[in-house]
C-alpha positions in Angstrom: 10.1 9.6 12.1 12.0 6.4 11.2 9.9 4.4 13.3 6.9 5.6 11.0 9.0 5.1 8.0 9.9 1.2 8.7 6.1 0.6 9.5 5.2 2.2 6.6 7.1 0.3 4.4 6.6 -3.1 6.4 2.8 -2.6 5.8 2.8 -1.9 2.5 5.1 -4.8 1.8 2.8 -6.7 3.5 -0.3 -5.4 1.4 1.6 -6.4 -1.9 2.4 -9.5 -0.3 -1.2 -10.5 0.1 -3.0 -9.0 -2.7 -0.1 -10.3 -5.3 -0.9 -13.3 -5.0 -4.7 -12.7 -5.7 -4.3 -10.9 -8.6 -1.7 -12.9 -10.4 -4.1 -16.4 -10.3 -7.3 -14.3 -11.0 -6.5 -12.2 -13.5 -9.5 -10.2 -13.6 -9.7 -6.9 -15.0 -11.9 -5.3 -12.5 -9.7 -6.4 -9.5 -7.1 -5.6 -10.4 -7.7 -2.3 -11.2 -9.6 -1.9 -7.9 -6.5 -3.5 -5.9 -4.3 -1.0 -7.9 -6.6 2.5 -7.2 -6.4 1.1 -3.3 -2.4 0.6 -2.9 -2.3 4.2 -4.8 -4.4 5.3 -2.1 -2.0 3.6 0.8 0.2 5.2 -1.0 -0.5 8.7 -0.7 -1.6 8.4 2.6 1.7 7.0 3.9 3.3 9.9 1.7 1.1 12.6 3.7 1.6 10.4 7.2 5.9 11.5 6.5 5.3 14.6 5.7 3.1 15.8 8.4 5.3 17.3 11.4 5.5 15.2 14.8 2.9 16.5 17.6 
């Protein structure tokens, strides 16, 4: 379980890290609200991936 938390969080630090960027020197509408709907979506599933019991 904490292995799968730290991961978690590494990769979506990682996913901020790299899209930031991107979105702060485009500044386009559509991306960003495309970037934004896919971290929500990392998001959830990293939300479901804790609370899912260990097999």
């Amino acid at each position: 379980m904490r292995f799968r938390l730290i991961a978690g969080i590494a990769a979506l630090a990682l996913l901020v890290g790299y899209f930031g960027p991107i979105v702060v020197k485009l500044k386009e509408i559509p991306l960003i609200v495309v970037i934004v709907c896919g971290l929500a979506l990392v998001v959830v599933d990293f939300w479901e991936s804790l609370r899912e019991r260990d097999g």
